[in-house]
C-alpha positions as CSV (number, residue, x, y, z in Angstrom):
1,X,0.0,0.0,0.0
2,X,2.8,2.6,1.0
3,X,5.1,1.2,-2.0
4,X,1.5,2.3,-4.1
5,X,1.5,5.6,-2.6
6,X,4.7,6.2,-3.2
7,X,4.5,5.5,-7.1
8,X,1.4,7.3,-7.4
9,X,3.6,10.7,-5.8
10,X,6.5,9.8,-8.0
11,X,3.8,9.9,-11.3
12,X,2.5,13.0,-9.7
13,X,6.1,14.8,-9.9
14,X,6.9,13.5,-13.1
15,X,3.9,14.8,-14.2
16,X,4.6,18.2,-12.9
17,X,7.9,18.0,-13.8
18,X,6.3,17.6,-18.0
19,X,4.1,20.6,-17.6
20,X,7.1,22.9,-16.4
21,X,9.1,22.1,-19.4
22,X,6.0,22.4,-21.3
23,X,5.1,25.9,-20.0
24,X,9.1,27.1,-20.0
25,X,9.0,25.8,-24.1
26,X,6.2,27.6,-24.5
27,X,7.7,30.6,-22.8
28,X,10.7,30.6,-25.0
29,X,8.6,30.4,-28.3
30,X,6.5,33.1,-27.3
31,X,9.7,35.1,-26.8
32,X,11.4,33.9,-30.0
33,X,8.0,35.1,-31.5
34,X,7.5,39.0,-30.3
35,X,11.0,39.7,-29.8
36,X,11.2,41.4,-33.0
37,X,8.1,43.5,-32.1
38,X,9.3,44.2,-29.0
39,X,12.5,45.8,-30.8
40,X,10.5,47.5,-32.8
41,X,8.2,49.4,-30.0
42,X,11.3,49.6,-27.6
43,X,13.0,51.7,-31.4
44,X,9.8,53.7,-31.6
45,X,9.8,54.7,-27.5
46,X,13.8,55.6,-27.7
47,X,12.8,57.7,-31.0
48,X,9.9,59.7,-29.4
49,X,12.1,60.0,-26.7
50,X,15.1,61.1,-28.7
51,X,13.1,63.8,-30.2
52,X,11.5,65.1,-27.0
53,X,15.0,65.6,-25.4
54,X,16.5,67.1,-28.6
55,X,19.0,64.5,-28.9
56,X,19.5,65.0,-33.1
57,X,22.2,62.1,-32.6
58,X,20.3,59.1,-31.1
59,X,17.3,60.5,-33.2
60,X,19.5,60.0,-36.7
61,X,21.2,56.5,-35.1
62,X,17.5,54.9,-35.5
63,X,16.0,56.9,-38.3
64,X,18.8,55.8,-40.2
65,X,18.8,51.9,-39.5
66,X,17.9,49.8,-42.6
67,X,14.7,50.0,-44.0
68,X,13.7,51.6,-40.8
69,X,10.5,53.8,-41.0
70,X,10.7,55.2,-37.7
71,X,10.4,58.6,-38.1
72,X,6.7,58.1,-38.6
73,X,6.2,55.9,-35.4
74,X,2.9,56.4,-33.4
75,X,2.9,57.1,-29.7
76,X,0.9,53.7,-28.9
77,X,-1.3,56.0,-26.6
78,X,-2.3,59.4,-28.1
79,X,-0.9,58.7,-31.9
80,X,1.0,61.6,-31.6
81,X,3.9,61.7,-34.3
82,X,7.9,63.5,-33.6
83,X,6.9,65.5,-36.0
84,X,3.7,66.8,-33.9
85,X,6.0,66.8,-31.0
86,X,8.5,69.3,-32.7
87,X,5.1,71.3,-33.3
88,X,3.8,71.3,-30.1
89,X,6.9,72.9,-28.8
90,X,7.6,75.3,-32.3
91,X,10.5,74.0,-33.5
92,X,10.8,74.8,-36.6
93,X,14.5,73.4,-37.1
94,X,13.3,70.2,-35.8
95,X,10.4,70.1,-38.4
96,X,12.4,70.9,-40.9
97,X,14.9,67.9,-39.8
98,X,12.0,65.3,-39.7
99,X,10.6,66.4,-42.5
100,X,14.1,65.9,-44.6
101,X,14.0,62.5,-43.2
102,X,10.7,61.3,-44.4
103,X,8.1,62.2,-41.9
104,X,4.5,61.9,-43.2
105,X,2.8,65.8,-43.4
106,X,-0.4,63.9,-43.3
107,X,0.2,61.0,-40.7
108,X,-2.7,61.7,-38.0
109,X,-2.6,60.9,-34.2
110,X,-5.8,59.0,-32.3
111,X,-8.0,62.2,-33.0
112,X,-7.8,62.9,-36.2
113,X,-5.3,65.6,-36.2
114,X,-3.0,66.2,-38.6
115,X,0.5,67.8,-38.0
116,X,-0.9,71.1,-39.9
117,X,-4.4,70.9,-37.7
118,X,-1.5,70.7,-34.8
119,X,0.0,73.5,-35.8
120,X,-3.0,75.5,-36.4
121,X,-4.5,74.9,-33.0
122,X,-1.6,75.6,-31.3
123,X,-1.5,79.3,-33.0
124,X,1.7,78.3,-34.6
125,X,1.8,80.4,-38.0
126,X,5.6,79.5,-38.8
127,X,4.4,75.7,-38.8
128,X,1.2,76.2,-40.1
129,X,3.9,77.7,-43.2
130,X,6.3,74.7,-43.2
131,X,3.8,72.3,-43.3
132,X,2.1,73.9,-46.2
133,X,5.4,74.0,-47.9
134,X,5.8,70.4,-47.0
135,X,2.4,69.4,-48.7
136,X,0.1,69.0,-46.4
137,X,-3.4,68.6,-47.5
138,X,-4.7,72.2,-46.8
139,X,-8.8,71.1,-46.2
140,X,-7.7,67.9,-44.1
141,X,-9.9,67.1,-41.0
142,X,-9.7,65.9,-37.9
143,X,-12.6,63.2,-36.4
144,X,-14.6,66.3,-35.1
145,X,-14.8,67.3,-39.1
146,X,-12.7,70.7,-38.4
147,X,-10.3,72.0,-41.0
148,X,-6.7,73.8,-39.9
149,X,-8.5,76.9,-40.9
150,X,-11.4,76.6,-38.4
151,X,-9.0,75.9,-36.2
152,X,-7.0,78.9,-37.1
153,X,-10.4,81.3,-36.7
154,X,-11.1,79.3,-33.4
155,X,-7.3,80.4,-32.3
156,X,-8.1,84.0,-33.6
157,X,-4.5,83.5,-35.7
158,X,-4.8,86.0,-38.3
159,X,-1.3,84.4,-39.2
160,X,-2.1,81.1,-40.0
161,X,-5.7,81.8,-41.7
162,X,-4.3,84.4,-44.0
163,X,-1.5,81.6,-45.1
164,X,-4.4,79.1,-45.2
165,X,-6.4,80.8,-47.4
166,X,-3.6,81.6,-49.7
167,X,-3.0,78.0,-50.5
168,X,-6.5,77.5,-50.9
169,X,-7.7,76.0,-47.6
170,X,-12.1,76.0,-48.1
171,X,-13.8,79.2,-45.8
172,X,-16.9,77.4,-46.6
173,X,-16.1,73.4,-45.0
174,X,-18.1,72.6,-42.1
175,X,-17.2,71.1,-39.3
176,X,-19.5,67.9,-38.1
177,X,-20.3,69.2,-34.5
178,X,-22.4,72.7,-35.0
179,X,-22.5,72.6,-39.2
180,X,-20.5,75.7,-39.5
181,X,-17.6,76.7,-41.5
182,X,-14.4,79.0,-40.8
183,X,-16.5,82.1,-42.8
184,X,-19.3,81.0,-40.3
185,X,-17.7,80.9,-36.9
186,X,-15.4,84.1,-37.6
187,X,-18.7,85.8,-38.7
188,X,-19.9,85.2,-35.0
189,X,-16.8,86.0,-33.0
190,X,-17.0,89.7,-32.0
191,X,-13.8,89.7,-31.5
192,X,-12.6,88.5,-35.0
193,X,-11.4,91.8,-36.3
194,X,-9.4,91.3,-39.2
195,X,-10.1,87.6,-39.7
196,X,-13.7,88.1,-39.9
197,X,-12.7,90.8,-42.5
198,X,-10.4,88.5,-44.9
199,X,-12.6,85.2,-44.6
200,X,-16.0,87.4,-45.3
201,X,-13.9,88.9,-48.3
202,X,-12.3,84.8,-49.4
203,X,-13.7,83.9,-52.5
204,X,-15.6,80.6,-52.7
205,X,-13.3,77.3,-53.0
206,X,-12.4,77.0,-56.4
207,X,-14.0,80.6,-57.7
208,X,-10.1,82.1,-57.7
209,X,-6.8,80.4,-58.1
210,X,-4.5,80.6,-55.3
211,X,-0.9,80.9,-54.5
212,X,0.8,79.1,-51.4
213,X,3.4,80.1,-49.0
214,X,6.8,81.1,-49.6
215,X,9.4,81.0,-47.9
């Protein structure tokens, strides 16, 4: 009876002793598997990072690894872009610099915003200008349905919706929460001054040819 007892512990720990190698093999193969991805998301955290501490060196190091398109990684949280990141804080040498190395002028984060939407609603005329110059689509909106240039009126940036308008951005686009356009909501605000003046004065989208910035 004991000598059965004993055998049935010893199958027991044998047993036990199969499922840990089992687990650890499948541990290693899961590894094996998402290292690669893990690389990849620990390159796009150092790059974000990189370009947040102005560190042009470590930025270039992974930008420039083969076949790498890192300059247009995502942060996994917000979608925000480096090149949003260098708009944010109105850098325009840093722009310029992501641009040069392939950054997307179109590449949205989790809202909907585009890096000229960014620059727009962050009353940032100089970038609302390089991204123009970079080809960024002028009439381009966000998930809310709102253009850089209602943005731009929403900002009161006389800057940035004079450049807008100049490389053709629509007065007349609505947005998708209250139905109004650029011309509409500049119309309302009192305060508008000059904008109110130029957009009331901006010829209907296609009615007039336009010329974009210049540098």
């Amino acid at each position: 009876m004991g000598r059965g007892i004993f055998k049935g512990d010893a199958m027991g720990k044998g047993l036990e002793a199969v499922k840990r190698l089992v687990v650890t093999a499948g541990l290693v193969l899961g590894l094996a598997v998402s290292g690669p991805a893990a690389a990849q998301f620990s390159d796009g955290y150092n790059f974000l990072k990189a370009v947040k501490d102005k560190d042009v060196l470590k930025a270039k190091s992974l930008i420039d690894k083969p076949g790498s398109t890192i300059v247009n990684t995502r942060d996994l949280t917000s979608g925000e872009t480096a090149l949003m990141i260098a708009i944010k804080r109105r850098d325009t040498p840093w722009m310029g610099f992501l641009l040069q190395n392939g950054a997307d002028p179109n590449l949205k984060d989790a809202e909907g915003n585009a890096p000229l939407l960014v620059a727009a609603m962050n009353g940032f005329p100089d970038g609302v200008r390089v991204m123009l110059l970079a080809k960024a689509q002028v009439d381009g909106t966000n998930g809310k349905g709102e253009t850089a240039l209602i943005k731009a009126v929403h900002m009161r940036d006389a800057a940035s919706v004079q450049l807008l308008l100049q490389a053709g951005a629509d007065p007349d686009r609505t947005d998708n929460l209250a139905g109004l356009s650029a011309r509409d909501y500049a119309a309302r605000d009192i305060r508008s001054g000059p904008i109110a003046k130029a957009l009331s004065e901006a010829p209907k989208k296609g009615a007039k040819k336009s010329m974009g910035p210049s540098l």
